[in-house]
KESEKOL-375268 format. One record per residue (C-alpha): z, x, y. Coordinates in steps of 0.02 Angstrom, whole numbers, padded with zeros to 5 digits, always signed. Each point is the difference from the previous one (the first is absolute). Last residue first. Layout:
BEGIN
ZXY...
REM end
This chain:
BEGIN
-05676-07035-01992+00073-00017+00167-00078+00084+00145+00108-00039+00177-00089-00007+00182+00135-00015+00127-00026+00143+00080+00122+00096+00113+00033+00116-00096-00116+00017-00156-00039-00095-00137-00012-00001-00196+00136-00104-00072-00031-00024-00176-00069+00098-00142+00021-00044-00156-00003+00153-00138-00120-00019-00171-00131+00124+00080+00118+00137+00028+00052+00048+00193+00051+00170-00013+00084+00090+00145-00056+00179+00045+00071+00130+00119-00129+00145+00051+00065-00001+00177-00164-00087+00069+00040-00151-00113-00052-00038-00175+00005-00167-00056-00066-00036-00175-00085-00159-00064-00031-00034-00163-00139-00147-00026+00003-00185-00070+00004-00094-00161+00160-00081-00026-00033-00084+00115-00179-00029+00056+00051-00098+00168+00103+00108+00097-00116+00159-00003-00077-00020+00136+00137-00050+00137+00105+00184-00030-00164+00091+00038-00078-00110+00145+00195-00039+00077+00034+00190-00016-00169+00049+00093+00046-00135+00132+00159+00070+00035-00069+00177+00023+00033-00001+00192+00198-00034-00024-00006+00184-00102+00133+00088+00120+00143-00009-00112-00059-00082-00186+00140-00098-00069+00038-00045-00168+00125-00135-00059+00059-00042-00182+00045-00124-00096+00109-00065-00138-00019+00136-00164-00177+00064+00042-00086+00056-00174-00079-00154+00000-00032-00111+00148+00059+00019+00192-00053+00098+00146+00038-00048+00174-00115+00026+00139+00021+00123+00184-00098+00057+00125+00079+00073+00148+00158+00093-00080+00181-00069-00008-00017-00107-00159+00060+00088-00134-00061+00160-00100-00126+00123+00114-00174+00048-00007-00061+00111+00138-00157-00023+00095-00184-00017-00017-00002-00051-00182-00115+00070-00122-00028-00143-00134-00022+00081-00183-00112-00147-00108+00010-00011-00182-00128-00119-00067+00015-00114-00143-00001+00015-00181+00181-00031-00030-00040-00204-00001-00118+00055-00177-00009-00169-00080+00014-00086+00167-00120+00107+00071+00021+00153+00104+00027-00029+00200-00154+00115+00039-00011+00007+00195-00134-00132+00089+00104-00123+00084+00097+00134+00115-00162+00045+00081+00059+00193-00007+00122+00048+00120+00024+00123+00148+00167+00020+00083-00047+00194+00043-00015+00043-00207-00031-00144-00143+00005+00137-00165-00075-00107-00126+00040+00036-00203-00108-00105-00145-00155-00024+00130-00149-00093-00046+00049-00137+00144+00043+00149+00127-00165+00074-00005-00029+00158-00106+00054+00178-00014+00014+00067-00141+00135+00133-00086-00016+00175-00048+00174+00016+00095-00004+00135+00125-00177-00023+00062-00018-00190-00041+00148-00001+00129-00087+00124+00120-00152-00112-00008+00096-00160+00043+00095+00100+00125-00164+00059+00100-00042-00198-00035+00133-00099+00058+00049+00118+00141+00121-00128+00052-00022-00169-00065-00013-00067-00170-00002+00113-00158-00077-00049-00162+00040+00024-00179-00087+00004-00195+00081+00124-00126-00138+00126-00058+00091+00135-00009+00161-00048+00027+00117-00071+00135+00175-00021-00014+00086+00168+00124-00142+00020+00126-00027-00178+00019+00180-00043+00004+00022+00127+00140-00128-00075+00105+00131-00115+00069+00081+00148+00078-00126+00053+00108-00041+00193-00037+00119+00154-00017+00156-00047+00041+00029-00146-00123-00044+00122-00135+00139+00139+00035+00097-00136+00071+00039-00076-00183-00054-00183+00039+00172-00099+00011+00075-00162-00054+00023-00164+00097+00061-00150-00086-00076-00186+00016-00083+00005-00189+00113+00117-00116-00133+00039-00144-00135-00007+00129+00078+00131+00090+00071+00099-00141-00178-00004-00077-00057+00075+00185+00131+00142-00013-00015+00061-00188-00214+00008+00037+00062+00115+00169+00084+00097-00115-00079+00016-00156-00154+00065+00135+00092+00104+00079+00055+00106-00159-00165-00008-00062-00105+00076+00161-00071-00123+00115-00169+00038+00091+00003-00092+00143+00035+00133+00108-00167+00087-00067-00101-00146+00043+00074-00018+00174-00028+00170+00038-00175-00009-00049-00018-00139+00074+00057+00063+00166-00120+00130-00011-00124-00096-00016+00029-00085+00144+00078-00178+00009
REM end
């Protein structure tokens, strides 16, 4: 990235109060209502990736958080730009942006403790595709737990090559309960689903695999 390009990037990133409210409003609606999809207000989802959005909007000075993938660090310094906040590997981190399908090594993000289970990470997952309700796209898993009143079904059109990301995400934090991390979804639309660290996730797979992750 030139620098140019972060300078651009930095200055897109900078949120002004009424976007901010709004994209924090959307991503507690998402966690609050696990396996439904809300949306970014396109002013921010337009400007940068979308699952930078709650880096710009919930990070601080000082507040630790990594990016993975893409321009990691032109967009790490454009973050720190906007925000005050620091930049540091993924197991420091209280907010990761995973970007391009990349994740951290699943077994090192903060989970909290069991007598702080709401200290662990919050991750934003940028999805190559768009996310839809049901079953018809070409990944698909079930969400169930609190907040969810039976079930429900996402799908992710196009995403079948990020299967293995979901199974490494969705797979690591299965056996900390009620420990665990946030997870958001944001797709290349600026739509975001909310997976919260209590919710079971079952079913990951794509057509025409038979692989299934239950946890």
């Amino acid at each position: 990235m030139t620098n140019q390009a972060e300078i651009a990037l930095y200055a897109n990133l900078v949120l002004d109060v009424y976007e901010s409210q709004e994209v924090f409003r959307t991503l507690l609606d998402a966690l609050s209502q696990p396996g439904t999809i809300h949306q970014l207000p396109q002013t921010v989802a337009q400007r940068f990736v979308p699952a930078l959005a709650p880096l710009a909007a919930l990070v601080s000075h000082d507040v630790p958080f990594s990016i993975c993938g893409g321009e990691s660090a032109a967009s790490s310094t454009a973050v720190e730009r906007a925000t005050f906040g620091r930049s540091v590997d993924p197991d420091f981190a209280v907010f990761i942006a995973a970007l391009s399908g990349h994740v951290p090594d699943a077994g090192s993000i903060r989970r909290g403790s069991a007598h702080r289970p709401d200290g662990g990470c919050q991750i934003s997952y940028q999805i190559s595709g768009r996310l839809v309700l049901g079953t018809t796209g070409d990944s698909t898993f079930s969400i169930a737990g609190p907040g969810v009143p039976t079930v429900r079904n996402i799908s992710v059109e196009w995403a079948a090559d990020q299967l293995s990301s979901f199974q490494q995400l969705f797979g690591a934090r299965s056996d900390s309960r009620p420990m665990g991390f946030d997870i958001w979804l944001v797709d290349d639309f600026g739509q975001v689903v909310g997976i919260p660290r209590t919710s079971i996730i079952t079913g990951v797979k794509a057509q025409h695999d038979e692989k299934v992750l239950e946890h």
